[in-house]
C-alpha angles and dihedrals in degrees: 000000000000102000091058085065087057112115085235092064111043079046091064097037087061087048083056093045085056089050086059083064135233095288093072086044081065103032097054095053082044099056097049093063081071093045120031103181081077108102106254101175082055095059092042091052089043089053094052090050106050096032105031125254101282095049098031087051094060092048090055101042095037084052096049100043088046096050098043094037085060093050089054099052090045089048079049090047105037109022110086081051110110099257090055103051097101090069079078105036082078104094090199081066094037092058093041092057090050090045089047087043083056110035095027113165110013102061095035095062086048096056087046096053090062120082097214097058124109101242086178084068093046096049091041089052094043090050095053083053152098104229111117125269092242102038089057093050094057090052098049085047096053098034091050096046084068098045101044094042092053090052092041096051080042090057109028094087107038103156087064086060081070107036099031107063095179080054091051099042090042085052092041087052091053104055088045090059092044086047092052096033092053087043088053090048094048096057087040084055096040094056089039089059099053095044087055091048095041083055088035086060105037090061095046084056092043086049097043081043088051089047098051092050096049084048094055094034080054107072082043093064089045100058 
């Protein structure tokens, strides 16, 4: 157990991932966009490592816009279908689609950009939503170029991570300040969005009070 920690070894079992081709390097990125539990800073740092950073970097980060990219046109496509709807029953997501559908482009690139975030979430709520399909595309490109490229100079060298110990603290301190940025934002973004739907539905009760009111003011003006 403890040689295949060696740096030898993990070393050749990279050697052995580039003889698999390019083709897994993207399909792997690609197919945990579809299932999420599957370990995507893991692939990005494989690729890295068995292709070198520039062209590990495209396969990662061709596989996972892809990917994502296709989950959100078939939740656009599907999921306002019946056995879909209760995607939406969900009033997290409910309150997340009326916060996208406010604050479109800028948040979202923010969240993408941070390797800890559920992307699954964020395709699944764009998708209910109803942000653009470009617009969205250009912000999973850009959101998940800094994301992907971060992961990928983390993991293209990986033998300095065990020789070079300034290069491994500087990367351990990273990811701790990305951990701990993306956690901070979540709850940011968590109170921002209860404070929207609670406005968002504030004024839905003022209008339907407004409307009542003119209906029953209505038959009065008629007599």
């Amino acid at each position: 157990m403890e040689d295949f920690f060696d740096i030898d070894t993990i070393i050749e079992i990279s050697r052995h991932y580039r003889a698999l081709g390019p083709l897994l390097g993207f399909l792997l990125p690609f197919v945990e966009a579809f299932l999420p539990f599957l370990p995507l800073f893991v692939f990005v740092i494989a690729n890295a490592t068995a292709y070198g950073f520039f062209f590990g970097f495209l396969l990662s980060w061709a596989g996972t816009v892809a990917g994502s990219y296709m989950v959100f046109l078939l939740i656009r496509r599907f999921g306002e279908t019946r056995p879909f709807r209760f995607l939406t029953k969900s009033a997290k997501v409910r309150k997340l689609i009326h916060w996208v559908e406010r604050n479109s482009f800028g948040p979202l690139f923010v969240l993408l950009c941070l390797p800890f975030t559920p992307s699954s979430l964020v395709n699944l709520v764009a998708g209910l939503s109803n942000m653009k399909r470009k617009v969205y595309l250009v912000t999973l490109m850009a959101g998940k170029f800094v994301m992907i490229g971060t992961a990928s100079f983390i993991g293209y060298d990986l033998k300095a991570l065990f020789t070079q110990p300034v290069r491994t603290a500087i990367v351990v301190v990273v990811i701790i300040i990305l951990w701990y940025a993306g956690k901070h934002l979540e709850a940011r973004l968590n109170r921002k969005v209860e404070a929207d739907f609670r406005e968002i539905s504030e004024q839905q009760a003022a209008a339907s009070a407004q409307q009542n009111a003119e209906k029953k003011d209505k038959p009065r003006g008629d007599k």
